[in-house]
C-alpha positions in Angstrom: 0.0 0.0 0.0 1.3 3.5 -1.1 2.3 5.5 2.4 -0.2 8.3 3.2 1.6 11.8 3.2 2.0 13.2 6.7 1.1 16.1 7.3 -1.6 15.9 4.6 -1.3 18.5 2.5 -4.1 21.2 1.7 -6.8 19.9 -1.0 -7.3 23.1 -3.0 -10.1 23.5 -5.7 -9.1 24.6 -8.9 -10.1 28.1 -9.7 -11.6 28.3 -12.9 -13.9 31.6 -13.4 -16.7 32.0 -16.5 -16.6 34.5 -18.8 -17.2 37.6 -16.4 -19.0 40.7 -16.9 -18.0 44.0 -16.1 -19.8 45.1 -12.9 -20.8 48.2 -11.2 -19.8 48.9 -7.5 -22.8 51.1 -7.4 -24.9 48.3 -7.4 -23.7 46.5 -4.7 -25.7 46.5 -1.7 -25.9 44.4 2.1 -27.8 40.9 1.4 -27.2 41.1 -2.2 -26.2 38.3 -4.7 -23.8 38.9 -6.9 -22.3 35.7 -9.5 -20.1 36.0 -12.7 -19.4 39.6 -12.6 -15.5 41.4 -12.1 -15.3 44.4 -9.8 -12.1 46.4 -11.0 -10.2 49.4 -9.7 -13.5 51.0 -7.4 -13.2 52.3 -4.2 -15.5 50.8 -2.0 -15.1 53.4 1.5 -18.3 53.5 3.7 -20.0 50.5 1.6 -21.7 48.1 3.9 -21.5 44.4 1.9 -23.5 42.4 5.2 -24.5 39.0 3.9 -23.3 39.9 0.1 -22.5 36.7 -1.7 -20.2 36.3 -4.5 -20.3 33.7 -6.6 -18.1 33.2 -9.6 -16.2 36.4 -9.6 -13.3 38.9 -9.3 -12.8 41.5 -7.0 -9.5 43.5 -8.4 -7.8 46.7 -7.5 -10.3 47.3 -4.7 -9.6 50.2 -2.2 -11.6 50.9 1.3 -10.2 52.5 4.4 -12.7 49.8 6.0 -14.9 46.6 4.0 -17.6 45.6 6.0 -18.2 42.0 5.0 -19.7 40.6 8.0 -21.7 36.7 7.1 -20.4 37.3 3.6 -20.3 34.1 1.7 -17.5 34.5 -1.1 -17.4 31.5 -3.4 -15.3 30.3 -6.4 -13.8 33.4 -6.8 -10.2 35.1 -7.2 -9.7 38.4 -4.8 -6.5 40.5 -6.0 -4.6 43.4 -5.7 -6.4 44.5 -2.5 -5.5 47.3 -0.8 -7.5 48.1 2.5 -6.5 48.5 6.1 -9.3 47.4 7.6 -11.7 44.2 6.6 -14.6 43.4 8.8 -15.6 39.8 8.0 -17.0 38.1 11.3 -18.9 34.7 10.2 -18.3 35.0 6.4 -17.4 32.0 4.4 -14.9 32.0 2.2 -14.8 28.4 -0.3 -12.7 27.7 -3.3 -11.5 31.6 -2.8 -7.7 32.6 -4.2 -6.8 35.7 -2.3 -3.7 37.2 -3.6 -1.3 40.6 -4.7 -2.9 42.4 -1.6 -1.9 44.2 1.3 -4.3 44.5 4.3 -4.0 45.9 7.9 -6.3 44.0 9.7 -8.4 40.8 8.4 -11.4 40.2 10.7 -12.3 36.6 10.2 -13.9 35.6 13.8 -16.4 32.6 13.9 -16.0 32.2 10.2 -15.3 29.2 7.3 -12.5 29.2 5.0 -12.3 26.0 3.0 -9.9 25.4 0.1 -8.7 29.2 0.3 -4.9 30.0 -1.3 -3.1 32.9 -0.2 -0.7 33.8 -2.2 2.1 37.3 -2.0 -0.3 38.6 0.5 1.4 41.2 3.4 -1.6 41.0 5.9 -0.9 42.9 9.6 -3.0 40.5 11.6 -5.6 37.8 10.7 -7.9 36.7 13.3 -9.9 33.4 12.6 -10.7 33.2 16.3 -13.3 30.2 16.5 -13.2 29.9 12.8 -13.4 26.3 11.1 -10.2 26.6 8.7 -10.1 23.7 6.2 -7.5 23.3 3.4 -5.3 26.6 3.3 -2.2 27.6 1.8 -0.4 30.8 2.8 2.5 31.0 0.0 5.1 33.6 -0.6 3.0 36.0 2.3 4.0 38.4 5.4 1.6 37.9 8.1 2.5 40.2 11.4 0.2 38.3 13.5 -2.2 34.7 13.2 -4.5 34.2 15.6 -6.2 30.7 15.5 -7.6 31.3 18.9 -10.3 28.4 19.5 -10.2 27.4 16.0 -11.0 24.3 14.4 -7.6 24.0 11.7 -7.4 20.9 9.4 -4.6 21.0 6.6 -3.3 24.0 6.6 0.3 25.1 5.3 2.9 27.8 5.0 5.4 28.2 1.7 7.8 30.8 1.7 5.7 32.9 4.5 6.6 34.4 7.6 4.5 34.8 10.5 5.5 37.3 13.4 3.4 35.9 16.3 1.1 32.7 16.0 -1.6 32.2 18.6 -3.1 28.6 18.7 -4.7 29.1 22.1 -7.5 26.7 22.7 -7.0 25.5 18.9 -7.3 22.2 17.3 -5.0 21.2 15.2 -5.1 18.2 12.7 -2.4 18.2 9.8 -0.8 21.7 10.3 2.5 22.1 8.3 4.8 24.6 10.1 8.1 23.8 8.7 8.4 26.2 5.5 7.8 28.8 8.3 10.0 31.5 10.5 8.1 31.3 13.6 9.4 33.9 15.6 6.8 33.1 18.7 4.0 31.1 19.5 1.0 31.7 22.0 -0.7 28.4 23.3 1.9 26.1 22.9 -0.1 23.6 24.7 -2.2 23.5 22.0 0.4 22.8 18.9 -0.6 19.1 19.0 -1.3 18.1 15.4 1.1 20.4 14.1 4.5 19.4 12.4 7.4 21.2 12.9 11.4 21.1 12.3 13.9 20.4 14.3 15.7 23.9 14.3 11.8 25.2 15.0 12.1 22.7 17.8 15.6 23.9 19.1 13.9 27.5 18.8 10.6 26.6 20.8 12.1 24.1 23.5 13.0 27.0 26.2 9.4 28.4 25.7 7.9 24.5 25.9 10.0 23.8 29.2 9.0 26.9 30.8 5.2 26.0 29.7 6.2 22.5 31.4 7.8 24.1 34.5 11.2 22.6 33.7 14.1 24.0 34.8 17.2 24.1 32.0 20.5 24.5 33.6 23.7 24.4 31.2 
């Protein structure tokens, strides 16, 4: 029998998008459904997207000093060159979603899905998917400041070519994590890494923090 990978790796869909048309922001409204349509270059300050859905489509070039995308449901679609400091998105689900080119201050994920999502040349300031259910992710070629995973429910998720400044697994559960392609400066929760894989230098560079968390006592 062929030996089973370990850690599994992410299972990413495929994007592939339709033939889009050309949408107008001005049209967008809270609750609204949106499928097949591109959104290019528009600045979307002060718009309130609650419980928009996005189906088949790309969101380019967007600017906002703040997205409110709170129980959004983005679906099948590729989200690019983003620029925005602040993005509100508390319950949203994102599925089958390539995020990538952007910059964002602070990505607001709490209590939400994200299920076959790539991340790709992203610098993000600090993601929180506290309590989220995070289900095959890729971070690749990205600058994260902070991750917090608080409470979350993580299942095949890995890191390519991405740093992370401060990782917070508190309370997390982890199943198939791959930590090794990343410079993990510190870790929050270390009680709760199990599940994870890491190296061995990771492991020289976390054992004082994991014997103080045991209450050991290193002396050379």
């Amino acid at each position: 029998m062929p030996r089973c990978e370990t850690p599994a790796p992410p299972k990413l869909r495929t994007l592939h998008l339709p033939d889009l048309t050309p949408g107008d922001p001005s049209v967008l409204r809270a609750h609204g459904t949106y499928e097949a349509l591109s959104f290019s270059g528009d600045d979307l300050t002060g718009m309130d997207l609650t419980d928009v859905g996005f189906s088949d489509c790309s969101l380019a070039a967007l600017n906002a000093h703040e997205l409110e995308l709170t129980r959004a449901r983005v679906i099948d679609s590729h989200l690019h060159h983003l620029d925005t400091p602040t993005v509100s998105a508390a319950y949203a689900a994102l599925r089958g979603v390539v995020v990538e080119d952007s910059r964002l201050g602070v990505l607001q994920c709490v209590e939400g899905t994200w299920d076959s999502v790539h991340v790709r040349n992203a610098k993000i300031g600090y993601v929180s998917l506290r309590g989220a259910t995070v289900r095959d992710v890729r971070f690749t070629g990205c600058v994260v400041g902070e991750l917090d995973l608080t409470g979350a429910a993580v299942q095949r998720v890995s890191f390519d070519d991405t740093e992370v400044g401060t990782l917070d697994v508190s309370g997390a559960t982890l199943q198939d994590v791959d930590l090794r392609a990343v410079d993990l400066p510190e870790i929050t929760g270390l009680a709760h890494l199990r599940g994870a894989t890491i190296n061995e230098f990771q492991l020289q560079h976390l054992a004082p923090a994991m014997a103080a968390q045991l209450g050991i006592d290193v002396e050379g």
